[in-house]
C-alpha atoms as an extended CHARMM CRD file, in Angstrom:
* protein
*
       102  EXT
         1         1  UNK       CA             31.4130000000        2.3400000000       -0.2860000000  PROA      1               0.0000000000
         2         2  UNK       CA             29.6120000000        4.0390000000        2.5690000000  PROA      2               0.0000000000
         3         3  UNK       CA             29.9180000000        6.9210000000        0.9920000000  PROA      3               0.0000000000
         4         4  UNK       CA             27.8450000000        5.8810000000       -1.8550000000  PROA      4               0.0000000000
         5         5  UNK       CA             25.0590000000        5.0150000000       -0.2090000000  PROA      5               0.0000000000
         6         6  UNK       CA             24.9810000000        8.1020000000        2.1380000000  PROA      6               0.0000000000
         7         7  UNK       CA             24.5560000000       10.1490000000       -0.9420000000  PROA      7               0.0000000000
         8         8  UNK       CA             21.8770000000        7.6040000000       -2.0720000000  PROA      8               0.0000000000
         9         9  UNK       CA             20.2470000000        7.5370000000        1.2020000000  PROA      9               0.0000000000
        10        10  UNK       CA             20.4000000000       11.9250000000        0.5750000000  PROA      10              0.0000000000
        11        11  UNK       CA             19.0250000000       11.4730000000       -2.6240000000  PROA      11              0.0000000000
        12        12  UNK       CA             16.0350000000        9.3650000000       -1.4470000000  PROA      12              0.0000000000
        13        13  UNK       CA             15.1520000000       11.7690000000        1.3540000000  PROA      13              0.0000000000
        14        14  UNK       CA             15.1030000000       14.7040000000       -1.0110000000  PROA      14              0.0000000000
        15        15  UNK       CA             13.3360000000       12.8040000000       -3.6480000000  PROA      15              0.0000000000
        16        16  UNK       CA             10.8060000000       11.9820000000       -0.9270000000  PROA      16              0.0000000000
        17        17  UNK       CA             10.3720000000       15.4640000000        0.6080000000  PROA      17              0.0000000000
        18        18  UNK       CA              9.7880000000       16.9600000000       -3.2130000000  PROA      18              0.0000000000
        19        19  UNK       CA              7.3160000000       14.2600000000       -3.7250000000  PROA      19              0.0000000000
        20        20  UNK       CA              5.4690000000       15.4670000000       -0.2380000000  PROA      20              0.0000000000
        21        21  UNK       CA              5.4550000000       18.8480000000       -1.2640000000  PROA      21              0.0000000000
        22        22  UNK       CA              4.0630000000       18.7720000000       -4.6270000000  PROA      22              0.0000000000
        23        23  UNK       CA              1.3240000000       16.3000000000       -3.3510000000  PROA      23              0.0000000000
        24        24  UNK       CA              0.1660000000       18.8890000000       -0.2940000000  PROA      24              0.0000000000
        25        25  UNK       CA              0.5040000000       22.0980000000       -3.0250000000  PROA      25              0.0000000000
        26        26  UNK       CA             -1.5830000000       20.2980000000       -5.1160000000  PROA      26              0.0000000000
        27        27  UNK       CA             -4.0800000000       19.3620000000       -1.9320000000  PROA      27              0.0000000000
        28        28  UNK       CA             -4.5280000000       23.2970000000       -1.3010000000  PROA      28              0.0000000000
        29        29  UNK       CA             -4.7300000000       24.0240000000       -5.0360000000  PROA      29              0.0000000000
        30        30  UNK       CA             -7.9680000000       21.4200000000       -4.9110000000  PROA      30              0.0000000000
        31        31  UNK       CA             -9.0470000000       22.7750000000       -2.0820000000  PROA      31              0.0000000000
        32        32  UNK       CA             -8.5360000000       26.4800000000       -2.6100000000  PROA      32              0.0000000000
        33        33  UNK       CA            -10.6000000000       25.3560000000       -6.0870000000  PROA      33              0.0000000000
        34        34  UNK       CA            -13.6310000000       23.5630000000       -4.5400000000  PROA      34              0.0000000000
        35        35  UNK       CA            -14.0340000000       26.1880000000       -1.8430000000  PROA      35              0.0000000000
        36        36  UNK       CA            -14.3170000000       28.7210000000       -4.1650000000  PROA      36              0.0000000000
        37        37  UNK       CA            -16.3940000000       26.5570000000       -6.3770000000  PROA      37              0.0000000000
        38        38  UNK       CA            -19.3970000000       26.2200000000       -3.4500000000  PROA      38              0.0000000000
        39        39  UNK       CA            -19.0240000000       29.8510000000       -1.9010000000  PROA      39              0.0000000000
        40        40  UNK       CA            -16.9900000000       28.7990000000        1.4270000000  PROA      40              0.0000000000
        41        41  UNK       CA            -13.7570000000       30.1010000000        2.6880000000  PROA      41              0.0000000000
        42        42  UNK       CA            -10.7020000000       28.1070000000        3.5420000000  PROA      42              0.0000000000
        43        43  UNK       CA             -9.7400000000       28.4620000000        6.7110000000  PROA      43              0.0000000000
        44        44  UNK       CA             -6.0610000000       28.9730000000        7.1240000000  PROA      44              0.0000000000
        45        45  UNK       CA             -5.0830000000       28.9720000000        3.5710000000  PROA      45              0.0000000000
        46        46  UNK       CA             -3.5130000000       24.7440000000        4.0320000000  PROA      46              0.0000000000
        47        47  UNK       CA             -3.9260000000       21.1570000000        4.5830000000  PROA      47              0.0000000000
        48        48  UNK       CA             -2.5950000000       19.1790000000        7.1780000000  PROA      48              0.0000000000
        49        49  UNK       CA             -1.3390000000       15.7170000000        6.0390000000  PROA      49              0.0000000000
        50        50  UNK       CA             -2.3350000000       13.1750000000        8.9300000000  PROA      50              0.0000000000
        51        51  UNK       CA             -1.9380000000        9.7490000000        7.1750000000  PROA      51              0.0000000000
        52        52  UNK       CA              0.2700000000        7.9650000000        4.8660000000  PROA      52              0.0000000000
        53        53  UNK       CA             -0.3010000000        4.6340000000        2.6800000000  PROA      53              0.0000000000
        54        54  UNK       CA              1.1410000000        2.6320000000       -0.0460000000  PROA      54              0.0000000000
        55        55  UNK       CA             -1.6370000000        1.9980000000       -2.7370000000  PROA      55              0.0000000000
        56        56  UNK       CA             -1.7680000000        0.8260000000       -6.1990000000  PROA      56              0.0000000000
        57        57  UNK       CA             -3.5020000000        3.2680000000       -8.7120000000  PROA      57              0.0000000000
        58        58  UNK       CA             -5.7790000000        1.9570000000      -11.3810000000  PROA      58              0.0000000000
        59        59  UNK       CA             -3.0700000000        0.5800000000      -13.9550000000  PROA      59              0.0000000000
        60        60  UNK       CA             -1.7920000000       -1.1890000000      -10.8410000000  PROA      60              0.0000000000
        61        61  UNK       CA              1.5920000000        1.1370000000       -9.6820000000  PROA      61              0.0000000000
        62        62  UNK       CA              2.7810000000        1.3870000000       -6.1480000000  PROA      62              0.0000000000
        63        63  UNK       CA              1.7880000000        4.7400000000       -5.2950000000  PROA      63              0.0000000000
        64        64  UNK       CA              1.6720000000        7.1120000000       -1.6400000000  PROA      64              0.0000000000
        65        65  UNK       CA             -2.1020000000        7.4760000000       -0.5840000000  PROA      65              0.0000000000
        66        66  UNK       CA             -1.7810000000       10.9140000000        1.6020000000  PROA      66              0.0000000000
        67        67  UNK       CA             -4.8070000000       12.0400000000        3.5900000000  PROA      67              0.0000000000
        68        68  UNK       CA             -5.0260000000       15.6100000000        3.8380000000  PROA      68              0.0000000000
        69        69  UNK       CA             -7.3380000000       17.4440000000        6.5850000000  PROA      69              0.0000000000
        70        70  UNK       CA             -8.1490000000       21.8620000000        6.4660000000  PROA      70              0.0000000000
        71        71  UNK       CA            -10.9120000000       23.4410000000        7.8610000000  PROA      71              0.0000000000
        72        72  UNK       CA            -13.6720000000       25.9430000000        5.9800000000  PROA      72              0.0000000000
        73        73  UNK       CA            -16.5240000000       28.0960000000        6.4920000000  PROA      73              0.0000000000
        74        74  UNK       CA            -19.6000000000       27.9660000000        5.3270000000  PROA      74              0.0000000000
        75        75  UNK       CA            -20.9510000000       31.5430000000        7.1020000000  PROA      75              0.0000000000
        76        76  UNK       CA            -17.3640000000       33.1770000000        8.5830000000  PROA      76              0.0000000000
        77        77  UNK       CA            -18.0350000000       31.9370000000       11.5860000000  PROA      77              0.0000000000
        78        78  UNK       CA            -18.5740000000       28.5470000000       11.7710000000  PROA      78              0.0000000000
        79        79  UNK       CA            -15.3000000000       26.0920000000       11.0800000000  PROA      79              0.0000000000
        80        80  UNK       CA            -16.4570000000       22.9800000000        9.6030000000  PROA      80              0.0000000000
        81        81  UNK       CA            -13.7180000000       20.2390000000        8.8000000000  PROA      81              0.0000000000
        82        82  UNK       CA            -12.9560000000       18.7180000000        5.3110000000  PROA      82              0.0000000000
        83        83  UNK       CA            -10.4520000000       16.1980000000        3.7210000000  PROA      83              0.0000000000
        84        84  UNK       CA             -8.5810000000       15.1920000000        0.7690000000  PROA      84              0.0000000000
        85        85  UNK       CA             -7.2160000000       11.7960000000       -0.0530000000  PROA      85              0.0000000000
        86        86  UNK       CA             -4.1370000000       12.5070000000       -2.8960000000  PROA      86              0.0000000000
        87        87  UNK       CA             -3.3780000000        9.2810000000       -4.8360000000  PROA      87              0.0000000000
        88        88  UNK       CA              0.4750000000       10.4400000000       -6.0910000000  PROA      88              0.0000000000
        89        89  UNK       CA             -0.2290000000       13.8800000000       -7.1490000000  PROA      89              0.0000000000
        90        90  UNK       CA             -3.6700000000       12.9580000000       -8.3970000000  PROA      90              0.0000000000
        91        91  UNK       CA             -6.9040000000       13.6160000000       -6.1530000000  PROA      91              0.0000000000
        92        92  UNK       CA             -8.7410000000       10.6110000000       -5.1240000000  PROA      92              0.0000000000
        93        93  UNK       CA            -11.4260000000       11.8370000000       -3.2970000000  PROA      93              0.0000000000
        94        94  UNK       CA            -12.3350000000       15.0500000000       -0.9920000000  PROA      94              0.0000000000
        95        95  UNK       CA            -15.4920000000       14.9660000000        1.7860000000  PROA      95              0.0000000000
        96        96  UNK       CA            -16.5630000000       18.2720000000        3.2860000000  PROA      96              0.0000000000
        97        97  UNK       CA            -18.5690000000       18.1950000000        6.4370000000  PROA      97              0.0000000000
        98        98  UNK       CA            -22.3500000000       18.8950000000        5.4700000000  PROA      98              0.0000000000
        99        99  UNK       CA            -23.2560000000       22.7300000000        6.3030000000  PROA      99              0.0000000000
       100       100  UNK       CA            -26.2530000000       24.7640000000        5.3710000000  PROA      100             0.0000000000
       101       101  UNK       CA            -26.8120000000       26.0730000000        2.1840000000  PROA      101             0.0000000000
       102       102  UNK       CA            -27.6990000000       29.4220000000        1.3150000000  PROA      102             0.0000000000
C-alpha cells in the first residue's frame, strides 16, 4: 500500500516540476518577445520565479499564479527590473520599470 502512494507522491512531484518549467519557458519566451518588441535587451537571458499562488482563472479553475522577476536594459548600461505574473501557462500581466525612450 505504501508503495502505491510513493509512486503517486513521484508522480505528483514530476507532474509539478513539468508544470514549473513550462510556465518559466514560457515567462522568457514573453519576455525575450516584449524586449525585442520595445528595443531593450534582456539581461541574463531568464526569469526568476519569486512567488507562488493558487488563483482561479476567468471560467473559475484552480490555477498556480507564478510571479516572475528578470532584469533589462534600456541603453546597455543601465539594468532596470521587470516582472511577469503567469496565470497556468497563460500571461497575466508583465510591468517594466519606466526608462527613457529614445
Amino acid at each position: 500500500m505504501w508503495e502505491i502512494l510513493a509512486l503517486l507522491a513521484l508522480a505528483l512531484a514530476g507532474w509539478t516540476l513539468f508544470e514549473a518549467l513550462r510556465a518559466r519557458e514560457a515567462a522568457i519566451r514573453v519576455t525575450r518577445e516584449a524586449c525585442s518588441r520595445h528595443g531593450l535587451q534582456l539581461l541574463d537571458d531568464t526569469v526568476q520565479g519569486v512567488k507562488l499562488r493558487l488563483a482561479r482563472d476567468g471560467e473559475g479553475v484552480v490555477r498556480l499564479r507564478r510571479w516572475f522577476v528578470f532584469d533589462f536594459s534600456d541603453d546597455g548600461v543601465n539594468r532596470r527590473a521587470g516582472s511577469v505574473v503567469m496565470l497556468g501557462a497563460e500571461v497575466e500581466s508583465m510591468q517594466l520599470e519606466p526608462y527613457r525612450l529614445q
